[in-house]
C-alpha positions, 0 to 999 in steps of 0.5 A, spaced: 500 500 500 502 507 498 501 513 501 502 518 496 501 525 498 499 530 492 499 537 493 494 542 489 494 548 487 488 550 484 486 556 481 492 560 484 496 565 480 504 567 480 506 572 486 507 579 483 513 584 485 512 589 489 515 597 488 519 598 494 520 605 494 511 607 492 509 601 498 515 606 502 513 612 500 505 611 502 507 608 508 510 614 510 505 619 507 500 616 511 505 615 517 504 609 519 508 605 523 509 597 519 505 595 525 500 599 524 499 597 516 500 591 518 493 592 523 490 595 518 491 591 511 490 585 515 498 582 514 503 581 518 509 586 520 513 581 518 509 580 511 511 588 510 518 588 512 519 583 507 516 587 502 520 593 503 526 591 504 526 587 497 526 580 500 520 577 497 514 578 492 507 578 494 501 574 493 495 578 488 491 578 495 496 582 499 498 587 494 489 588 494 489 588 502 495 593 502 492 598 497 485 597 501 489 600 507 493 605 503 487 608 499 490 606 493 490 601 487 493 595 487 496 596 480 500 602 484 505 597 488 505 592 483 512 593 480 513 594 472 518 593 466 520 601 467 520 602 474 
């Protein structure tokens, strides 16, 4: 008898990069400590450390809850081929 264990992702998409400098600067506009957006978007302050600093991308449902929390669109921290 085997005990295969298959893991599924369904319906998922790829995680997307995240403008550094734009996620900063209306982190700061708003003052708001990594705390307080992590409260606020419904993340971890680890979570936004890791995106600032460059040391991670982010799942399409982050970016949403941090541009939610930052009155924002999403497309607004999404890095692009120019930036």
């Amino acid at each position: 008898m085997y005990n295969w264990h298959v893991r599924y992702r369904i319906g998922t998409t790829s995680d997307v990069e995240v403008n550094v400098e734009r996620l900063k600067t209306l982190r700061s506009e708003h003052v708001l400590t990594l705390r307080e957006l992590a409260q606020e978007a419904g993340v971890s302050k680890d979570t936004i450390w890791r995106l600032e600093n460059g040391h991670s991308e982010a799942h399409p449902s982050t970016i949403r809850k941090l541009a939610r929390a930052l009155r924002v669109q999403p497309k607004e921290l999404v890095k692009t081929g120019g930036q």
